[in-house]
C-alpha positions in Angstrom: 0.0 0.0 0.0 1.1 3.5 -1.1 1.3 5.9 1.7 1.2 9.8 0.3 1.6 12.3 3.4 1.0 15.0 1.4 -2.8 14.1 1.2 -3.1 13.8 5.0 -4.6 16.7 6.5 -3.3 16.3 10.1 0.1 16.8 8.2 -0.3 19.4 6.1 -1.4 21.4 9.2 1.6 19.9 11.2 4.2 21.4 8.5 2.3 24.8 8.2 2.5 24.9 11.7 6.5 24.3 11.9 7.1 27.0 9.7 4.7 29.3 11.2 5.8 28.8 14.4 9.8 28.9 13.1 8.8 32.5 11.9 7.2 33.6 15.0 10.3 32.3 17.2 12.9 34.0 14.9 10.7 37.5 15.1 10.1 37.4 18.9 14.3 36.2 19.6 14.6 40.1 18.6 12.6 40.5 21.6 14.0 38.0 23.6 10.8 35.7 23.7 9.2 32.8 23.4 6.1 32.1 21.5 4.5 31.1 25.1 5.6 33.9 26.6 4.0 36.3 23.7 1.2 34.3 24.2 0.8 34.8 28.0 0.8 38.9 27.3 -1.7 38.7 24.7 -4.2 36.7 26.7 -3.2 39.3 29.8 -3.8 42.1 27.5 -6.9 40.6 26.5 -8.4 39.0 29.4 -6.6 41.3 32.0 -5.1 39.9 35.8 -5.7 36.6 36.2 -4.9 33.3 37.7 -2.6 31.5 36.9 -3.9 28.4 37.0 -6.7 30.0 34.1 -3.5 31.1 32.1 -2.3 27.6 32.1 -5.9 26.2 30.8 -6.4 29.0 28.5 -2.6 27.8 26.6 -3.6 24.3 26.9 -0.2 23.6 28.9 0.9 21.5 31.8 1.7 23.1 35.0 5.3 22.9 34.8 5.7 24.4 31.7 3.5 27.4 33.0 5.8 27.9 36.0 8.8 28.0 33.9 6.9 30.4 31.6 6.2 32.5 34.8 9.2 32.4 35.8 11.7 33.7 32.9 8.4 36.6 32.4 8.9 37.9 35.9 12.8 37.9 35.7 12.1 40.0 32.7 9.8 42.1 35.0 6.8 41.6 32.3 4.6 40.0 35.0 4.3 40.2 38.6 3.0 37.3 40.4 0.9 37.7 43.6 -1.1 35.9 46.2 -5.2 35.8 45.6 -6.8 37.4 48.3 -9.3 34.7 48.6 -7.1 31.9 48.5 -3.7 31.9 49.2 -2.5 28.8 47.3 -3.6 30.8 43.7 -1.4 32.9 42.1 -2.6 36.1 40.1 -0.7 36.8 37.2 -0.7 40.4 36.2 0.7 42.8 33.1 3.5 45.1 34.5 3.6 48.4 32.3 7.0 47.2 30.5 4.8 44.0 29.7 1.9 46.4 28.1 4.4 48.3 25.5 5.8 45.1 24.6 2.8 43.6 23.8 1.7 46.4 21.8 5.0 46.5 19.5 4.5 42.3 19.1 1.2 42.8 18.1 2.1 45.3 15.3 5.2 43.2 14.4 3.3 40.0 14.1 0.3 41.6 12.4 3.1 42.2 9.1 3.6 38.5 9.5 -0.4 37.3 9.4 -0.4 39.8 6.5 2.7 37.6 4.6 1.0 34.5 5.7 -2.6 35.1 4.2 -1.1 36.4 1.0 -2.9 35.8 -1.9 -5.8 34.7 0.2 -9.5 36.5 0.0 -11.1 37.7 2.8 -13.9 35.1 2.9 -10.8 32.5 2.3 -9.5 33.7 5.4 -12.4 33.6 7.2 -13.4 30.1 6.0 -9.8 28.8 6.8 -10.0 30.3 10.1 -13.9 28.5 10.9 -12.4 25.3 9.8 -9.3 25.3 11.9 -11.4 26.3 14.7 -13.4 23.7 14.3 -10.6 21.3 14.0 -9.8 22.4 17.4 -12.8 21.7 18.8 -12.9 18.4 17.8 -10.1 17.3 19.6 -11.2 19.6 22.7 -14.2 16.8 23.6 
C-alpha cells in the first residue's frame, strides 16, 4: 500500500505549523521571547489579571511548563506574580507596564507576518480557513 503524506490533513497542518511557528520564534528572539511567553501577554492584554492556574488552561499547557513560563516573564519584570486574596495557594498573574508596551510592538510586528502569511488569500478565504481550523480544534477539545 502506497502511503502519500502529502494528502493527510493532520500533516499538512503539522508542517504549516512548523514553519509558522519557526517565523514567530525567529521574530520574537529580537525581543527576547518565546512564542509562550508572547502568548501569555496577549491573553493578559486581553483577558486582564488573572490566575494562573486560568493562564495555564487558557494555553492548553501542563503546569510545569507554565511555571517556567512564569518564571523567565517575571525575571524580565513583564509580570508580577501575587497571592489571591481569597485563596492563598492561587497565584494572580498580572501585566506590568514594560509588559503592556511590549505587547503592543509584538502585536504590530506579528500583524506584518499574518499579512505575509494570508497572502494571496480572499477575505472570505481567510475567514473560512479560520472556521475550519477552529473547528478542527474543537474536535479534539471533547
Amino acid at each position: 500500500m502506497i502511503r502519500n503524506l502529502d494528502e493527510r490533513v493532520g500533516y499538512q497542518i503539522g508542517v504549516a505549523a512548523h514553519l509558522i511557528q519557526n517565523t514567530y520564534n525567529h521574530k520574537l528572539s529580537e525581543y527576547d521571547l518565546t512564542v509562550a511567553q508572547a502568548k501569555v501577554l496577549y491573553m493578559l492584554v486581553n483577558y486582564g489579571e488573572q490566575l494562573q492556574s486560568e493562564l495555564q488552561n487558557r494555553l492548553f499547557i501542563k503546569g510545569s511548563t507554565m511555571n517556567g513560563i512564569i518564571d523567565s516573564m517575571l525575571k524580565k519584570q513583564l509580570i508580577e506574580k501575587n497571592d489571591s486574596k481569597t485563596d492563598r495557594r492561587s497565584k494572580i498573574i498580572t501585566l506590568t507596564e514594560k509588559g503592556k508596551i511590549l505587547e503592543e510592538k509584538l502585536w504590530l510586528s506579528t500583524k506584518a507576518m499574518e499579512i505575509e502569511l494570508m497572502k494571496g488569500f480572499s477575505n472570505e478565504e481567510k475567514q473560512l480557513l479560520l472556521a475550519w481550523l477552529k473547528r478542527i480544534t474543537e474536535n479534539f477539545k471533547k
